[in-house]
FIMI-818220 format. One record per residue: residue in one letter; x, y, z of N, C-alpha, C in turn. Coordinates in nm, 2 decimals, always signed. Example, Ala and Ser with C-alpha at 12.3 -4.5 7.8 and 13.67 -1.06 7.14 Angstrom:
<nodes>
node residuo A | n.east +1.32 | n.north -0.57 | n.up +0.78 | ca.east +1.23 | ca.north -0.45 | ca.up +0.78 | c.east +1.32 | c.north -0.33 | c.up +0.78
node residuo S | n.east +1.28 | n.north -0.22 | n.up +0.71 | ca.east +1.37 | ca.north -0.11 | ca.up +0.71 | c.east +1.29 | c.north +0.00 | c.up +0.79
</nodes>
This chain:
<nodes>
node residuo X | n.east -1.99 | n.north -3.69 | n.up -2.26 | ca.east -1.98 | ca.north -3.55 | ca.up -2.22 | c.east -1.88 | c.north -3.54 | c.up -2.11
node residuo X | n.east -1.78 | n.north -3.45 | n.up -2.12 | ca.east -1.69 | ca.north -3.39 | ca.up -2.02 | c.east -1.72 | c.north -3.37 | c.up -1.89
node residuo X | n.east -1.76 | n.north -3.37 | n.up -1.79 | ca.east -1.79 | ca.north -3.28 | ca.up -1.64 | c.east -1.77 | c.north -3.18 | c.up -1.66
node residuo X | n.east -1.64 | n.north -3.10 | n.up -1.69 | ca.east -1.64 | ca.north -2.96 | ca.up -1.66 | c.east -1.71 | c.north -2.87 | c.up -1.77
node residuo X | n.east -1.75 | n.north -2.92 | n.up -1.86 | ca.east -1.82 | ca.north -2.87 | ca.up -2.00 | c.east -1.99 | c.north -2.85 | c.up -1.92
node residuo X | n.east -2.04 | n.north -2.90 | n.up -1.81 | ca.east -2.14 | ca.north -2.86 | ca.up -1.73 | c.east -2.11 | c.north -2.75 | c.up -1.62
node residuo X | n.east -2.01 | n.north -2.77 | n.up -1.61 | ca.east -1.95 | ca.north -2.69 | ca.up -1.47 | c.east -1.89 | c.north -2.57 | c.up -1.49
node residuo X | n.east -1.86 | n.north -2.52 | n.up -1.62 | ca.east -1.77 | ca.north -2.40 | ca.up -1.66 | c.east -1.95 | c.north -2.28 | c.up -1.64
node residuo X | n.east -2.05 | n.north -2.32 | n.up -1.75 | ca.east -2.17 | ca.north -2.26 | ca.up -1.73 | c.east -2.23 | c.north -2.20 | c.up -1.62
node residuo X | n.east -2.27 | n.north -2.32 | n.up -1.52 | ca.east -2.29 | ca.north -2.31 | ca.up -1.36 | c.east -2.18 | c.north -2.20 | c.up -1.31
node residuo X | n.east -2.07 | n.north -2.23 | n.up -1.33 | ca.east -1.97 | ca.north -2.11 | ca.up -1.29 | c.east -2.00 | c.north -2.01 | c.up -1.32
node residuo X | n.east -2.01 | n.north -1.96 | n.up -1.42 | ca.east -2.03 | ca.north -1.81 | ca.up -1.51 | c.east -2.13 | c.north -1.77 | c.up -1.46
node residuo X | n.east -2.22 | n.north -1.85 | n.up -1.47 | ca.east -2.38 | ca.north -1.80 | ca.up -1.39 | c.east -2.36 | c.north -1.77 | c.up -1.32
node residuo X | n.east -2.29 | n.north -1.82 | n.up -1.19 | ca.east -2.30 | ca.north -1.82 | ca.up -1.01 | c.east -2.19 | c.north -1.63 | c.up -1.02
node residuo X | n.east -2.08 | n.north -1.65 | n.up -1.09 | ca.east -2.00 | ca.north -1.53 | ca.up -1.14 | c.east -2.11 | c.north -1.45 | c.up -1.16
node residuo X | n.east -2.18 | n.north -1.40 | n.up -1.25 | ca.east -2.26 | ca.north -1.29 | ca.up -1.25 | c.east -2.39 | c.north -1.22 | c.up -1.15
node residuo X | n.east -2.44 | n.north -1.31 | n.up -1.07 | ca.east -2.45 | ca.north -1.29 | ca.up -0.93 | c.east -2.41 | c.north -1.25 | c.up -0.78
node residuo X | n.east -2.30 | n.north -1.32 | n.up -0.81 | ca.east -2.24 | ca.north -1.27 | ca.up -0.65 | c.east -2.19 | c.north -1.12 | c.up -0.69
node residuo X | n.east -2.16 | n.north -1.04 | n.up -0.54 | ca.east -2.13 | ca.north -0.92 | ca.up -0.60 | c.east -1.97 | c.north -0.88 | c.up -0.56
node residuo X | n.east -1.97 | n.north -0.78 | n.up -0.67 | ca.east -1.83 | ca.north -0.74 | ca.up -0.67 | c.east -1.70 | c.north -0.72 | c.up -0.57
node residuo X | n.east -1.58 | n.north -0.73 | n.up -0.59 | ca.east -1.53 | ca.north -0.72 | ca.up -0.52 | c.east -1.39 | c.north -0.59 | c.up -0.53
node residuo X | n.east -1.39 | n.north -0.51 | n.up -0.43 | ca.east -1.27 | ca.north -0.43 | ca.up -0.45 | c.east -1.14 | c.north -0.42 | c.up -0.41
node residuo X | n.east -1.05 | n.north -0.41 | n.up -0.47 | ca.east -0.91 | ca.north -0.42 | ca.up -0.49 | c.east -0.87 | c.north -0.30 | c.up -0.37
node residuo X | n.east -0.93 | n.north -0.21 | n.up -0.34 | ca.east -0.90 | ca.north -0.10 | ca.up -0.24 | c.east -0.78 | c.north -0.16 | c.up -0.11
node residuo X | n.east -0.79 | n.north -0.26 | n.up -0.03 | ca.east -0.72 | ca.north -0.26 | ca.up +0.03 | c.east -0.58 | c.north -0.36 | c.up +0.00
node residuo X | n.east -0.58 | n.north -0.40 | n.up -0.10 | ca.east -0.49 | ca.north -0.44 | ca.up -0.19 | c.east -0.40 | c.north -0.33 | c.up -0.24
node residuo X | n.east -0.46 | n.north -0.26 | n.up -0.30 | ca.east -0.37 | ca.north -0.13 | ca.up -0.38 | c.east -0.33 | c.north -0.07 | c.up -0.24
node residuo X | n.east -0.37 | n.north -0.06 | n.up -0.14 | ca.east -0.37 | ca.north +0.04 | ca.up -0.02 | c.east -0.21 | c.north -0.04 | c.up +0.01
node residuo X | n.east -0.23 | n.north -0.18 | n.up +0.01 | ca.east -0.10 | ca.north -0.23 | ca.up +0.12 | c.east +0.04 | c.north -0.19 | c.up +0.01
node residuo X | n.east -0.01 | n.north -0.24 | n.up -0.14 | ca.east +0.08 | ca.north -0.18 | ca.up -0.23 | c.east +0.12 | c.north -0.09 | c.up -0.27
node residuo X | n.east +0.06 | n.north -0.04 | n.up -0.20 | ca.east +0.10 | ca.north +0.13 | ca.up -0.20 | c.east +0.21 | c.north +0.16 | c.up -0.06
node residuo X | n.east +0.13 | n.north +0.19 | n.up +0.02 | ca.east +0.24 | ca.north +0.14 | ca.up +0.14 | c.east +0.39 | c.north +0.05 | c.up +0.10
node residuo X | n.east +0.37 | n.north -0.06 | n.up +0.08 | ca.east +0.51 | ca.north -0.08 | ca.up +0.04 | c.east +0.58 | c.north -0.03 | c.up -0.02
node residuo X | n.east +0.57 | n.north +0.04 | n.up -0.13 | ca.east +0.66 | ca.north +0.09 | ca.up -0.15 | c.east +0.69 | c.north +0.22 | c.up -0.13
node residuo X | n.east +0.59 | n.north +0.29 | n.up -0.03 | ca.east +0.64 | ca.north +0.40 | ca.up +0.03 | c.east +0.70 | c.north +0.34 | c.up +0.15
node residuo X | n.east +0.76 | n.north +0.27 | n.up +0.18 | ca.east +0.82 | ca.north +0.21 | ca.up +0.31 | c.east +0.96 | c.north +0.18 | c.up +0.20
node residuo X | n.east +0.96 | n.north +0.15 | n.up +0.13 | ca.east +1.07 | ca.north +0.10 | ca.up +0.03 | c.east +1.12 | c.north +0.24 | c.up +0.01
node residuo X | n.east +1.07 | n.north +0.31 | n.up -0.03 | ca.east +1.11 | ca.north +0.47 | ca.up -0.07 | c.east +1.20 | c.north +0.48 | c.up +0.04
node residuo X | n.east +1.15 | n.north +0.50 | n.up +0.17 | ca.east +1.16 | ca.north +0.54 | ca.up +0.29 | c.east +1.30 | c.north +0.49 | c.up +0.35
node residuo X | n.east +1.35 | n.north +0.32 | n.up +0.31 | ca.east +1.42 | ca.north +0.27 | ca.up +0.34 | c.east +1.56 | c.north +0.35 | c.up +0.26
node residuo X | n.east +1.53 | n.north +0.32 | n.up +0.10 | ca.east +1.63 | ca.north +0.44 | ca.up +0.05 | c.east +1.67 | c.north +0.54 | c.up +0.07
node residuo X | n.east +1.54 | n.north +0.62 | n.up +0.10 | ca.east +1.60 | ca.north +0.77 | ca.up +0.18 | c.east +1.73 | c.north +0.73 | c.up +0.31
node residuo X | n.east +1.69 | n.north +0.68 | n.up +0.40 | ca.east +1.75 | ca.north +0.67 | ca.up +0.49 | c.east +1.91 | c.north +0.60 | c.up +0.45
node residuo X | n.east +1.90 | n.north +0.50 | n.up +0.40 | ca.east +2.01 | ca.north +0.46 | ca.up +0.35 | c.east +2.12 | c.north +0.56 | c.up +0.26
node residuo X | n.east +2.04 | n.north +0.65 | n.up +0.17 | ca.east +2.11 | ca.north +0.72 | ca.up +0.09 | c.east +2.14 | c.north +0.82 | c.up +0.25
node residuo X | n.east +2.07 | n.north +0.85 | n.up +0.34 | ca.east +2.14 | ca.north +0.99 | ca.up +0.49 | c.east +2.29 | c.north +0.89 | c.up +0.56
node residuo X | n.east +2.27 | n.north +0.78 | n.up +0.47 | ca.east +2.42 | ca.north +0.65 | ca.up +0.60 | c.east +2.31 | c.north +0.63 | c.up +0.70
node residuo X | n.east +2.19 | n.north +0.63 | n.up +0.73 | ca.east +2.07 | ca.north +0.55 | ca.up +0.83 | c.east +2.04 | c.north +0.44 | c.up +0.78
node residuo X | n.east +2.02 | n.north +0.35 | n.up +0.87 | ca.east +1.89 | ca.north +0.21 | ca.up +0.86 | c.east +1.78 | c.north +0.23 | c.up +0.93
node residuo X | n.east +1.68 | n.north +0.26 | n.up +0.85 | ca.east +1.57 | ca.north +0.24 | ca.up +0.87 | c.east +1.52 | c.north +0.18 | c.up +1.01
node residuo X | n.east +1.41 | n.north +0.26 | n.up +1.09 | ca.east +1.37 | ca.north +0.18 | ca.up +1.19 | c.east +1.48 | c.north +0.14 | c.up +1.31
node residuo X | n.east +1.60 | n.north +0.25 | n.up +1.28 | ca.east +1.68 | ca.north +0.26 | ca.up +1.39 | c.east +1.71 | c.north +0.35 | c.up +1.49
node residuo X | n.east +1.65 | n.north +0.51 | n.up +1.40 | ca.east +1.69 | ca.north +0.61 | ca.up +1.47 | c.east +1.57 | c.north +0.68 | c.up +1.52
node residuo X | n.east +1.59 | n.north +0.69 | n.up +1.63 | ca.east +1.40 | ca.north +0.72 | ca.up +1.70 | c.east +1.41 | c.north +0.88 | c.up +1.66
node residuo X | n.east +1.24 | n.north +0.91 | n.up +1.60 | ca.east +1.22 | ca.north +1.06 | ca.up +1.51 | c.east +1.22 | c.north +1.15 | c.up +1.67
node residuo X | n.east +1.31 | n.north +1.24 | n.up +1.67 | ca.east +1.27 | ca.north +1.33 | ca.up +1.79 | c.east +1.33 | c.north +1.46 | c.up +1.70
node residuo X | n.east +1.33 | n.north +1.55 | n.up +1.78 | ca.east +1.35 | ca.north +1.70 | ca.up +1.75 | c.east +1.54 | c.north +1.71 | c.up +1.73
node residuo X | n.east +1.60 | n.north +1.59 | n.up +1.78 | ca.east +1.75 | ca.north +1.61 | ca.up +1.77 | c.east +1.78 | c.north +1.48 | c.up +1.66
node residuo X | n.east +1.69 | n.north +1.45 | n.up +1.58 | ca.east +1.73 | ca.north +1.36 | ca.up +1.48 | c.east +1.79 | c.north +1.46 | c.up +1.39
node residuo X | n.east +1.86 | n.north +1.39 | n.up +1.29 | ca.east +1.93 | ca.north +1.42 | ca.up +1.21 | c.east +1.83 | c.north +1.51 | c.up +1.07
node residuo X | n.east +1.86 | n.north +1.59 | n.up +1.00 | ca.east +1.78 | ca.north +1.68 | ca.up +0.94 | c.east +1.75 | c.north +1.61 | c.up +0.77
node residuo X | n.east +1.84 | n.north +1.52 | n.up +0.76 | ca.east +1.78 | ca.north +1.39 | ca.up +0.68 | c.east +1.72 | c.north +1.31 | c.up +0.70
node residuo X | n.east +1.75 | n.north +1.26 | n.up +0.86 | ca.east +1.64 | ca.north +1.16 | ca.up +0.90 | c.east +1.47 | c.north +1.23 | c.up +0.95
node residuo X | n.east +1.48 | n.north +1.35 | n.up +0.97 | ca.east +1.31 | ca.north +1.43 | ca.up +0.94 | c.east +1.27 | c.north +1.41 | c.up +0.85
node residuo X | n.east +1.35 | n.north +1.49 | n.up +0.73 | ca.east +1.32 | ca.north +1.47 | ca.up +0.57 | c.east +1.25 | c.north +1.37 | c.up +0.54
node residuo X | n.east +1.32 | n.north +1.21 | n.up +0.57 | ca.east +1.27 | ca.north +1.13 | ca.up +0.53 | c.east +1.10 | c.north +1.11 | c.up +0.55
node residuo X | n.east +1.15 | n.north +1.09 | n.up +0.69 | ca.east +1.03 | ca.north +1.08 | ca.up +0.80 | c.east +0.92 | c.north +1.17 | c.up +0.73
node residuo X | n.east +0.94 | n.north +1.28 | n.up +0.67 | ca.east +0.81 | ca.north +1.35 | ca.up +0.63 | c.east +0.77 | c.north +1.30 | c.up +0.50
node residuo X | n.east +0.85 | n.north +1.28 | n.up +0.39 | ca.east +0.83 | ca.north +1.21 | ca.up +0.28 | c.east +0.77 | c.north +1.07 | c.up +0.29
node residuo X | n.east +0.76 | n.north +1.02 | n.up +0.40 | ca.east +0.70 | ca.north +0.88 | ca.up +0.42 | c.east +0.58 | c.north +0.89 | c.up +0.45
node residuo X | n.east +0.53 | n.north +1.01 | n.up +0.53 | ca.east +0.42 | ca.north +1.08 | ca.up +0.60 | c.east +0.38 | c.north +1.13 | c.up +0.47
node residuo X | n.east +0.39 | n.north +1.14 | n.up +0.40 | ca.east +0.31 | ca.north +1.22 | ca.up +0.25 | c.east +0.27 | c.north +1.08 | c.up +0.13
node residuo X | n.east +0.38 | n.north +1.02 | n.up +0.19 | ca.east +0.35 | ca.north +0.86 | ca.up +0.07 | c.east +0.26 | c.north +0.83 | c.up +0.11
node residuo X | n.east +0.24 | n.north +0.78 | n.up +0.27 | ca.east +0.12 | ca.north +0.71 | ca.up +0.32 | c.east +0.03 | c.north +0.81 | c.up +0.33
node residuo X | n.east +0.01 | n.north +0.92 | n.up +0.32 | ca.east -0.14 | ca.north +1.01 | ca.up +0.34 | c.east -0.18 | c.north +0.99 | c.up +0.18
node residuo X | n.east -0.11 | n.north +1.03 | n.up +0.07 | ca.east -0.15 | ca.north +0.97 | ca.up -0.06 | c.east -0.21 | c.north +0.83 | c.up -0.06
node residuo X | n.east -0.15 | n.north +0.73 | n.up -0.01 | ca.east -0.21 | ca.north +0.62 | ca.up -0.02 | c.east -0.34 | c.north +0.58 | c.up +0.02
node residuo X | n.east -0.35 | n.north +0.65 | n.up +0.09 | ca.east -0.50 | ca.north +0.60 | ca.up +0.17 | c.east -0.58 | c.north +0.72 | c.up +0.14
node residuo X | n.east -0.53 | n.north +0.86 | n.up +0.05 | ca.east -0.62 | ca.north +0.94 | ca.up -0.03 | c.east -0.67 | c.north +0.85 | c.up -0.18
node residuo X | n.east -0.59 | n.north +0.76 | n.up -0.22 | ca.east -0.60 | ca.north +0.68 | ca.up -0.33 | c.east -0.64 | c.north +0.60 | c.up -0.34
node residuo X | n.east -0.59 | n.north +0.50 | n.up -0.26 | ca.east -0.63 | ca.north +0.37 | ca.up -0.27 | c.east -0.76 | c.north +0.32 | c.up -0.18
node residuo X | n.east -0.77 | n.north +0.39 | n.up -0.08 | ca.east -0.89 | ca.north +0.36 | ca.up +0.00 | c.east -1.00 | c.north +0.47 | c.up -0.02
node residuo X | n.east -0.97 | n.north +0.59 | n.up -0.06 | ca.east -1.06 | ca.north +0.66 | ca.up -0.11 | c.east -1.11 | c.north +0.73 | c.up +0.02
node residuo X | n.east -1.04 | n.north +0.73 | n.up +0.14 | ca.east -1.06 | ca.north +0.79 | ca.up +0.26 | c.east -1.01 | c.north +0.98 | c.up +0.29
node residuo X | n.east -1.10 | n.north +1.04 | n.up +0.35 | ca.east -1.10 | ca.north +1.19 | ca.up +0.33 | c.east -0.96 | c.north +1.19 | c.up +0.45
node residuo X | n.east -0.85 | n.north +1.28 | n.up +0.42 | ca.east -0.76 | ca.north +1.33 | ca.up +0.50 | c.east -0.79 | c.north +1.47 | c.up +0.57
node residuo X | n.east -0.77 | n.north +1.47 | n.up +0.66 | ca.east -0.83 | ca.north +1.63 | ca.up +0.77 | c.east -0.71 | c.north +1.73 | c.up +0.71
</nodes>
């Protein structure tokens, strides 16, 4: 007899026991990324690099733009993926 031909059963067993696990802050970080990826394009497509131009009231009216479209990626994300209530 094999070892693991004992050991696959014991496994499955122990598998239907322990309790589940959720993907939530997984999908949350992958979500994020690629609202940060989005974000990098925006900027790129205004002639900005990302994480260069500090958001004030005399930023550039593409670089707001972005800024808010990133602010709507990430409130979706963590409406979705974490399942967390937004005010």
């Amino acid at each position: 007899m094999r070892p693991y031909t004992l050991f696959l059963p014991i496994l499955a067993a122990v598998a239907t026991v322990l309790p589940t696990a959720s993907a939530g802050p997984i999908a949350y970080g992958l979500c994020q990324t690629g609202c940060n990826a989005l974000a990098v394009a925006c900027y790129a497509g205004a002639g900005f690099t990302f994480g260069t131009v500090v958001a004030a009231a005399a930023a550039p009216a593409a670089v707001l733009a972005c800024n808010a479209a990133l602010g709507t990626c990430s409130a979706a994300c963590a409406a979705t993926a974490l399942l967390a209530p937004i005010p």
